[in-house]
C-alpha positions as CSV (number, residue, x, y, z in Angstrom):
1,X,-32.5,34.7,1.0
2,X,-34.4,34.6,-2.1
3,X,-32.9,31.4,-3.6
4,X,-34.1,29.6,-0.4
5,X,-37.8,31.0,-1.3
6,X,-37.9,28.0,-4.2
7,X,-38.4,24.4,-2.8
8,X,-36.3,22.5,-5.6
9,X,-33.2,24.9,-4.6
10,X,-33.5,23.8,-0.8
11,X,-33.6,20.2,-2.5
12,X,-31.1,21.2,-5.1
13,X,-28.4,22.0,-1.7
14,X,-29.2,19.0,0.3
15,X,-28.6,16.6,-2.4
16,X,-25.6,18.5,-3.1
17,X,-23.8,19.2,0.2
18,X,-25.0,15.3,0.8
19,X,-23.1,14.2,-2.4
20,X,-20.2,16.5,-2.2
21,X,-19.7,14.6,1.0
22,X,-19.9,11.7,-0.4
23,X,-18.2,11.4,-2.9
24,X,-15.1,13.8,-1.4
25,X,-14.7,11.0,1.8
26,X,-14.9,8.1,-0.6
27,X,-12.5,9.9,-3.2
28,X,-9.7,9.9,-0.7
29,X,-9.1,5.9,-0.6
30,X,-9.9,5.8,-4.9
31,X,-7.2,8.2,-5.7
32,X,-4.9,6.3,-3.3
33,X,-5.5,3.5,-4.5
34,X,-5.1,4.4,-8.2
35,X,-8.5,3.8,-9.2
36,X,-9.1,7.4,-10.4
37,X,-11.0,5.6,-13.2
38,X,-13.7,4.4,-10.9
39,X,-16.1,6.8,-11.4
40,X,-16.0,7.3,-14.9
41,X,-16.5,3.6,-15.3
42,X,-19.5,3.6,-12.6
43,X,-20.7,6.7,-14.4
44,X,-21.1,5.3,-17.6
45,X,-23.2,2.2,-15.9
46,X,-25.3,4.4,-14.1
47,X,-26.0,6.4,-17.3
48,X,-27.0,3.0,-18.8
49,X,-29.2,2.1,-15.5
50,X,-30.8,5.3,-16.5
51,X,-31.4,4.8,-20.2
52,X,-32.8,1.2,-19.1
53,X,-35.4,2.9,-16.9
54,X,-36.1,5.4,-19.6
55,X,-36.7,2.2,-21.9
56,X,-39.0,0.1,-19.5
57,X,-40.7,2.3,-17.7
58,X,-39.4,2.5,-13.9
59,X,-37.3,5.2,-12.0
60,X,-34.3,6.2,-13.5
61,X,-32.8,7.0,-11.1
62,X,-33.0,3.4,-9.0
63,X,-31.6,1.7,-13.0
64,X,-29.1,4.6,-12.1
65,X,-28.4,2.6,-8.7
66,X,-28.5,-0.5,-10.2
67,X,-26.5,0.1,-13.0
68,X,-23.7,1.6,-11.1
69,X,-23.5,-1.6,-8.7
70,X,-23.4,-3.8,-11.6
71,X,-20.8,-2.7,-12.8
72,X,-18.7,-2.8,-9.1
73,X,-19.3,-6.3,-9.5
74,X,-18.2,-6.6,-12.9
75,X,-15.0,-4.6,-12.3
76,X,-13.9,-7.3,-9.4
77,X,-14.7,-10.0,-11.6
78,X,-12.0,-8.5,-14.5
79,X,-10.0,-7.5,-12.4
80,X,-9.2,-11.1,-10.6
81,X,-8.4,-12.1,-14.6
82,X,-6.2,-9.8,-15.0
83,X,-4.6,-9.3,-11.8
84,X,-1.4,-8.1,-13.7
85,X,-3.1,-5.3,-15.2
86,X,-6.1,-4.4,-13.3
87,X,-6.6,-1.5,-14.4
88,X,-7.6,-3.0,-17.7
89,X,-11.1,-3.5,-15.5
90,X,-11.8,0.0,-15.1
91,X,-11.4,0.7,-19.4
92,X,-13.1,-2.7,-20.1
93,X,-16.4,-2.1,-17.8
94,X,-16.6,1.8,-18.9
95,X,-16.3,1.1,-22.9
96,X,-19.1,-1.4,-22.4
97,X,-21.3,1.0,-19.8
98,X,-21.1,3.4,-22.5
99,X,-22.3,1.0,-25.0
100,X,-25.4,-0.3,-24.1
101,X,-26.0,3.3,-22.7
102,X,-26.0,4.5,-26.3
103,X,-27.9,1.5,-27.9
104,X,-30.3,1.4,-25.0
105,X,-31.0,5.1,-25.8
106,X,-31.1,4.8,-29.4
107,X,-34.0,2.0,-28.5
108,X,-35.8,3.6,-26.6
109,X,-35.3,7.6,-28.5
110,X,-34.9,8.7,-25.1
111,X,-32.8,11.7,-25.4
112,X,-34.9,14.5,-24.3
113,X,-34.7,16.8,-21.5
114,X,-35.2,14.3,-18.6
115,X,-32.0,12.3,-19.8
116,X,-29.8,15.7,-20.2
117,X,-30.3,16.5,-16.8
118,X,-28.9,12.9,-16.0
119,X,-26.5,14.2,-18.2
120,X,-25.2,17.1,-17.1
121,X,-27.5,17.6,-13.7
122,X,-30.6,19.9,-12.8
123,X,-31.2,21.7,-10.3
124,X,-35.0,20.9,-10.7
125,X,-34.5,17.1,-10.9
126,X,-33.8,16.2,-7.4
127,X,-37.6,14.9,-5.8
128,X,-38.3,14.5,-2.4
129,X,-38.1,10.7,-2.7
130,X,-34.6,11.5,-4.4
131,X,-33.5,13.5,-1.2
132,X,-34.9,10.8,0.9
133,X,-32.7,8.0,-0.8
134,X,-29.7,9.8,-1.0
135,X,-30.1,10.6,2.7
136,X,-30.5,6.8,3.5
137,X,-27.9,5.1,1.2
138,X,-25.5,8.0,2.0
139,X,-25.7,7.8,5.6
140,X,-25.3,4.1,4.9
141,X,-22.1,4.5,3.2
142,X,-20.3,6.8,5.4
143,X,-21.3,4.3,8.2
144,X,-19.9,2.1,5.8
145,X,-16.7,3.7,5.7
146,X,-16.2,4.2,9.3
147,X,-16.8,0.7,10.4
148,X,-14.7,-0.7,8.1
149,X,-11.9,2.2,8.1
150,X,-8.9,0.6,9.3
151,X,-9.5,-1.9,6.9
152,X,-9.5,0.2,4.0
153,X,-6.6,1.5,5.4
154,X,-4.6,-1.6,5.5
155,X,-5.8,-2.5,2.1
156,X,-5.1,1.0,0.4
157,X,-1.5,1.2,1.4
158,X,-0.4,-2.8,1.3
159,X,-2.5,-5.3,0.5
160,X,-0.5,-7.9,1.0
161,X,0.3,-7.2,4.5
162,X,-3.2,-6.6,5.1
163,X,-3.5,-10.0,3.9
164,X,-1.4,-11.4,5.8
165,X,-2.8,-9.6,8.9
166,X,-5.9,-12.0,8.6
167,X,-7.8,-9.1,6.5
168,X,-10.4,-10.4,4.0
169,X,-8.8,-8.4,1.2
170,X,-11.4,-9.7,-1.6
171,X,-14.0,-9.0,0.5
172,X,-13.1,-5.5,1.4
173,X,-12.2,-4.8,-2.3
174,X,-15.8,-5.7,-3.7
175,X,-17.5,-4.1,-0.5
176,X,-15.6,-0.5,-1.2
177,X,-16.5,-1.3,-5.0
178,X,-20.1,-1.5,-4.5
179,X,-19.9,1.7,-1.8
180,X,-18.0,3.6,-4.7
181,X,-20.4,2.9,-7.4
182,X,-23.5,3.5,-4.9
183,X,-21.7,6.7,-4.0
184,X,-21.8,7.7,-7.4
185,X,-25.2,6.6,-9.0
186,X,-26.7,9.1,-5.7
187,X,-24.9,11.8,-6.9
188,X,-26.0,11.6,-10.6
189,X,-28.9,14.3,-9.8
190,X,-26.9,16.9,-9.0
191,X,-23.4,16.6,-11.0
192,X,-24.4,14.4,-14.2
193,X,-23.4,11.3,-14.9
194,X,-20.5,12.6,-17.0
195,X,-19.0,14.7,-14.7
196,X,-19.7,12.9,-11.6
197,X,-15.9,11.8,-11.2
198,X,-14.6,14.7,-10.8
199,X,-16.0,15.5,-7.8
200,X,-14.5,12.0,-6.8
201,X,-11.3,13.2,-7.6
202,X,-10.4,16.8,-7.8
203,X,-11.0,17.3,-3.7
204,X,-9.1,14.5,-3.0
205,X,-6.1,15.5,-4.8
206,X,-6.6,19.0,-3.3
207,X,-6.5,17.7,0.2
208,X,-3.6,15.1,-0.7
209,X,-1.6,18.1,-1.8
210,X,-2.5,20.0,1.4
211,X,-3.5,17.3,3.9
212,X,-0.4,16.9,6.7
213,X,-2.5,13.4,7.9
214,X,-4.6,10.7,6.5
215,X,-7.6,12.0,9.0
216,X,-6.8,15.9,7.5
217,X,-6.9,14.7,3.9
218,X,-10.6,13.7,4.8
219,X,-11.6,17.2,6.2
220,X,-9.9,19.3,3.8
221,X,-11.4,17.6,1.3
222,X,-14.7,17.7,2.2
223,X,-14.2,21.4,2.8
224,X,-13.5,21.8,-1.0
225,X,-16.2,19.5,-2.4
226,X,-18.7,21.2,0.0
227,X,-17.8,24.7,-1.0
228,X,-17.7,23.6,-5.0
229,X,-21.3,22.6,-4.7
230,X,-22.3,25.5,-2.6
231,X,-21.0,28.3,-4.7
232,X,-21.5,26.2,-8.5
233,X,-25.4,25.5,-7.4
234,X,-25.2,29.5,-6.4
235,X,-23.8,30.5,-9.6
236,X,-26.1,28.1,-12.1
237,X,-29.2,29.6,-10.0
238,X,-28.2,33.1,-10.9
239,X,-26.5,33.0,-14.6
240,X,-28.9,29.8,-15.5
241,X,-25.8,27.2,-15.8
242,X,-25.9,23.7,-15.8
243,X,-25.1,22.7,-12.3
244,X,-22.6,19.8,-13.3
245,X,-20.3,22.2,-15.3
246,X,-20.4,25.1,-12.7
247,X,-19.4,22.9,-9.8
248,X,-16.5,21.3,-11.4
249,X,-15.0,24.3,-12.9
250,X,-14.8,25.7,-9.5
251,X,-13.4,22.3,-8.1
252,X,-10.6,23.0,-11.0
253,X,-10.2,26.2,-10.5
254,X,-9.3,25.3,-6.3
255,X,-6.8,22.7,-8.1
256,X,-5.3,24.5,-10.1
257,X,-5.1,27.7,-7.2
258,X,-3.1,25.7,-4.8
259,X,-0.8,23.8,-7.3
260,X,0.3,27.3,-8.4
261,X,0.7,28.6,-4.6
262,X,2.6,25.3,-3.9
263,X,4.5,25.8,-6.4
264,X,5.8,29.5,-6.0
265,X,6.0,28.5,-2.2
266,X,8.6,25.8,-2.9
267,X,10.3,27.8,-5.7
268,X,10.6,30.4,-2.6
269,X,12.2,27.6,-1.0
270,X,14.3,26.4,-3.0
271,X,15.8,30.3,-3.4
272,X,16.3,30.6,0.4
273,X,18.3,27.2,0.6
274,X,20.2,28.0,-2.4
275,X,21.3,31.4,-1.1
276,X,21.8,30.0,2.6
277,X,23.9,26.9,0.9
278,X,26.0,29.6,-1.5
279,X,26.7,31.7,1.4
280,X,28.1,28.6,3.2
281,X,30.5,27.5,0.5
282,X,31.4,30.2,-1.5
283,X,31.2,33.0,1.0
284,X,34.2,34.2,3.5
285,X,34.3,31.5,6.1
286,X,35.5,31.7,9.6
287,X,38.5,30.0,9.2
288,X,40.3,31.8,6.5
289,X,39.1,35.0,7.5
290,X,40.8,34.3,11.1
291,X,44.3,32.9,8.9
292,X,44.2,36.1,6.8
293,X,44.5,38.4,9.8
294,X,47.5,36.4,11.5
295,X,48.9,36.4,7.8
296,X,48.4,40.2,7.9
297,X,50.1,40.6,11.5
298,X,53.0,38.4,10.5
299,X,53.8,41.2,7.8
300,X,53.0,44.2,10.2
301,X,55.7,42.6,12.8
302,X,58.1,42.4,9.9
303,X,57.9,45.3,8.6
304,X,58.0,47.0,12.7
305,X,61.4,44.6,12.7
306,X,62.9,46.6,9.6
C-alpha cells in the first residue's frame, strides 16, 4: 500500500495502535473510578514538560514524561487534603499545568511548529527513539496493569474493603497515578496533548455501554481505540488533517453511534413490554371470557325452558 511506502507513516501506526492500547486498557479503571479528569490534568503537565524542554534545551518529549508524572504525584498529594472532595485535585493540578505551560512558553517564544504538533499531533513527529520508548514504557505499563489487576480491582469498586482486605490502597492509588500520567505523556506524539483524554475516555465509555464483563469492557474497548487510530491516521494522510482531531472525531462519532442504537433498541423494548403488559390487563382474559359463555348458556337454557 502506498501509505506504507513512507517511513514516518509505518512510525506514525506503531506509536498509534501502541497508544490507542494504552490508553483504551488504562481508561477502563479511570472512568470507573471517576477520574475522567485525569488526563486532561496529566495533559496539561506534559504540555508544560514540553514547553520546559523547548526552554532548556533537552527532548521534549522526556519533559513531556516528566511533566506528566509530576503531576501524578501532585494529584495524590491534594487529594489526601482534601479527601472530601478529591476531585478538587484533578482542577487544582490542571489550572496550574496549564499555567506554567503558558508562561514557560511565553519565556521561551516557543510556539512554532514543533510545539503545535505537541499540540494537536503529527504524523511526522514520532522518531525512532520515540517508537522505541513508547514500546518500553508501554509494555511496562500494561505489565503493570496485569500484575497488579486484582488490585485495581478491589480498589476501583470499594476501597475500603480493599482496605480492609490487607490492600495497600495508597500505594496502589499513586502507582496507577503515575501509570496514568506515563500512559499519557507516550501518547502525546500521536493525539496532542489537548486531546490526549479523549482517547482515555471515549472507548471506555463505549465498551462500558457495551461490555457484558469487566474482562469484555477491556477488549471492546481496545477494539474501538485501535480502529479510531487506524482509520483517523488513514484519513489525516489522505485529506492532510491533524491526526489528534481526525482520531477523536471518529472515537465520537463510535459514541455517539451506539448511544443512538441503544437507545432505539431499548425504546423497542420498552414498546414490546408495554404492548405484552396491555394485552395482559386490559385485554379479554381467560377467566371472563370462560364466565361469559356459561352466562350466555344460562340464557339459551331459559329461553329452550319457555
Amino acid at each position: 500500500m502506498e501509505i506504507f511506502q513512507y517511513s514516518f507513516m509505518v512510525r506514525a501506526f506503531v506509536a498509534g495502535i501502541a497508544s490507542a492500547i494504552l490508553t483504551s486498557t488504562i481508561g477502563v479503571y479511570v472512568v470507573l473510578r471517576r477520574m475522567s479528569m485525569a488526563g486532561d490534568s496529566f495533559s496539561h503537565a506534559a504540555l508544560a514538560g514540553v514547553a520546559a524542554g523547548m526552554l532548556f534545551g533537552f527532548y521534549p518529549f522526556y519533559g513531556a514524561v516528566a511533566g506528566s508524572v509530576l503531576a501524578g504525584l501532585l494529584v495524590e498529594v491534594v487529594r489526601n487534603t482534601f479527601k472530601r472532595y478529591a476531585e478538587v485535585a484533578l482542577a487544582v493540578v490542571m489550572s496550574s499545568s496549564m499555567g506554567a505551560a503558558v508562561v514557560l512558553i511565553s519565556l521561551g517564544k516557543s510556539f512554532n511548529a514543533d510545539l503545535f504538533s505537541y499540540l494537536f499531533g503529527s504524523l511526522m513527529a514520532v522518531t525512532p527513539e520515540d517508537i522505541e520508548l513508547i514500546l518500553v514504557l508501554g509494555t511496562f505499563v500494561l505489565a503493570s496493569l496485569y500484575l497488579l489487576r486484582r488490585e485495581l480491582f478491589s480498589v476501583t469498586f470499594d476501597e475500603d474493603t480493599a482496605r480492609l482486605s490487607g490492600i495497600p490502597v495508597r500505594l496502589v492509588n499513586i502507582y496507577f497515578l503515575m501509570i496514568t500520567a506515563l500512559t499519557v505523556a507516550l501518547s502525546v506524539k500521536v493525539v496532542g496533548t489537548l486531546l490526549v483524554s479523549a482517547l482515555i475516555v471515549i472507548p471506555a465509555a463505549v465498551s462500558l455501554q457495551l461490555a457484558r464483563s469487566f474482562t469484555s469492557a477491556f477488549f471492546i474497548s481496545n477494539i474501538v481505540a485501535i480502529f479510531s487510530v487506524v482509520t483517523g491516521l488513514y484519513i489525516s494522510f489522505y485529506l492532510d488533517l491533524a491526526p489528534g482531531g481526525t482520531i477523536v472525531l471518529i472515537a465520537s462519532s463510535v459514541l455517539f453511534l451506539v448511544l443512538l442504537l441503544k437507545r432505539g433498541s431499548v425504546r423497542d423494548g420498552i414498546r414490546k413490554s408495554a404492548e405484552t403488559e396491555g394485552a395482559q390487563n386490559y385485554g379479554p382474559k381467560k377467566g371472563h371470557s370462560e364466565g361469559a359463555k356459561r352466562l350466555r348458556r344460562h340464557d339459551e337454557r331459559k329461553r329452550d325452558i319457555r
